[in-house]
C-alpha positions in Angstrom: -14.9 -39.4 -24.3 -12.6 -38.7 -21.4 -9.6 -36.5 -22.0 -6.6 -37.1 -19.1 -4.6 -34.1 -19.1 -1.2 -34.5 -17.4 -0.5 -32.5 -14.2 3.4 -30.6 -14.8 3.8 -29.1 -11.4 2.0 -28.4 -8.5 2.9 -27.1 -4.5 1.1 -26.7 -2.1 2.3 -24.8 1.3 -0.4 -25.0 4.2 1.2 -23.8 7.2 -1.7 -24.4 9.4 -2.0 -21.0 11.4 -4.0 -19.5 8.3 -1.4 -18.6 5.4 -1.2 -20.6 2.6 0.3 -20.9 -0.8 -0.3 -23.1 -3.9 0.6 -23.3 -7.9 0.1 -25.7 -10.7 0.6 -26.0 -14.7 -1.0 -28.1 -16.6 -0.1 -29.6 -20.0 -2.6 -28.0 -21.6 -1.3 -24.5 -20.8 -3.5 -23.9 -17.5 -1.8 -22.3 -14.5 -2.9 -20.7 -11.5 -1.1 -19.7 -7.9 -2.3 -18.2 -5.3 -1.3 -16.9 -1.4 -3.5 -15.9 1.1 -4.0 -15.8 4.8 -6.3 -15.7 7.3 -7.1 -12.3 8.7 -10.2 -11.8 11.3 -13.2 -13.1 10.0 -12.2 -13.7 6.5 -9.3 -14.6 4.2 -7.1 -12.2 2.0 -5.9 -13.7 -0.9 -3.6 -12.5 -4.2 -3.0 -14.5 -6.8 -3.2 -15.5 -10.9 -4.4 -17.6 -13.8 -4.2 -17.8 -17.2 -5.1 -20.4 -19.9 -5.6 -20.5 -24.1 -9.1 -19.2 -25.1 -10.5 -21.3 -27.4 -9.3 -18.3 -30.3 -6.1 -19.2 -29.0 -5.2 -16.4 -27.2 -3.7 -16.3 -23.7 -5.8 -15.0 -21.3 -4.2 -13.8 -18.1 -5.7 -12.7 -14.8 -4.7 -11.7 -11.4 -6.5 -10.6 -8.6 -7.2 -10.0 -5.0 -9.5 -11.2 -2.6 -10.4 -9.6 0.3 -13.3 -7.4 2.2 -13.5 -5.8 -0.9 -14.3 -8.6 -2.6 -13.1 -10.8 -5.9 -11.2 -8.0 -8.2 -9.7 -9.4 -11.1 -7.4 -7.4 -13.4 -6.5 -8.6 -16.9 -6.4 -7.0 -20.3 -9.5 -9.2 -22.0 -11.7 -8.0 -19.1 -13.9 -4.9 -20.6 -14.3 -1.8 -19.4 -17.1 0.8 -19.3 -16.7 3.6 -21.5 -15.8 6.6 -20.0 -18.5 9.1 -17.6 -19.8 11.9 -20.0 -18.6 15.1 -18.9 -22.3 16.7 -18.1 -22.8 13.8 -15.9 -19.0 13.7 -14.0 -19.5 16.9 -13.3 -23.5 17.0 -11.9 -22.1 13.5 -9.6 -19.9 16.1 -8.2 -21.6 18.6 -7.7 -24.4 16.7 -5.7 -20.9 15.1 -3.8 -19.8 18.9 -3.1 -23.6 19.7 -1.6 -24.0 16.6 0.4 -21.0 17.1 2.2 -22.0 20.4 2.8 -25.5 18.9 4.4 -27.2 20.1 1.7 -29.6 17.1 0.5 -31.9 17.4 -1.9 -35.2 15.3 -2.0 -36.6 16.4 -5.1 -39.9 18.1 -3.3 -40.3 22.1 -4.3 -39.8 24.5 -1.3 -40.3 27.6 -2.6 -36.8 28.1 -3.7 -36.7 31.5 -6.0 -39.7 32.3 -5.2 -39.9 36.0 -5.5 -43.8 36.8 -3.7 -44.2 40.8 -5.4 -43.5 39.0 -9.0 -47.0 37.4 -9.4 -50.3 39.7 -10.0 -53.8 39.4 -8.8 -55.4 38.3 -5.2 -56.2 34.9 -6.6 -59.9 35.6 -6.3 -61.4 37.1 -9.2 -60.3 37.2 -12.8 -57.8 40.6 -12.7 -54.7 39.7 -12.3 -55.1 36.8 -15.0 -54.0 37.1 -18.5 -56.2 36.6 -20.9 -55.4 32.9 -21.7 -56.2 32.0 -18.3 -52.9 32.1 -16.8 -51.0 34.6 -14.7 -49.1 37.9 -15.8 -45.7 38.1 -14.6 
């Protein structure tokens, strides 16, 4: 079954030098407008929309387009939940020491390594505790 649903306004501005506008509403509560223009290699663009959700709820969004790509903004759209504060504060931390140059691999360099706290010349037994390991 096809379902017609009437147009109730719609504009359209081209300019032809790259900027643009348009808007429409339908009769079934859809509506959208946008403006943009062309800027280098790409187009930057703000605009809206909304319709009814099938819950009937109005669902509203606007956005921009650009090099940083589609961000849309609306209350509907969910969120992550917050950073936990052991992590916030590790992520900046490792911001603090990279922009100091300090970068850290993962590999062990010796770091704390204190060479009088370990006993024994490594070749015979003394120096060993008796489980096998080493005495510190």
């Amino acid at each position: 079954m096809k379902v017609t649903i009437p147009i109730l306004k719609f504009n359209a501005d081209n300019n032809g030098e790259g900027s643009y506008r348009y808007n429409y509403e339908t009769a079934n509560s859809i509506s959208a407008e946008e403006q943009g223009e062309a800027r280098g290699e790409g187009t930057h663009a703000r605009g809206s929309y909304s319709y009814i959700s099938p819950e009937g709820e109005r669902i509203s969004i606007t956005y921009t387009a650009d090099e940083n790509g589609f961000v849309p903004q609306g209350s509907h759209i969910p969120t992550p939940p917050p950073i936990p504060e052991a992590i916030l504060k590790s992520l900046q931390e490792n911001a603090a020491a990279e922009a100091r140059g300090d970068f850290n691999d993962g590999r062990y360099r010796g770091e704390g390594l204190n060479e009088g706290q370990y006993h024994g010349d490594g070749g015979s037994s003394e120096g060993y505790a008796s489980n096998g390991g080493y005495r510190y």
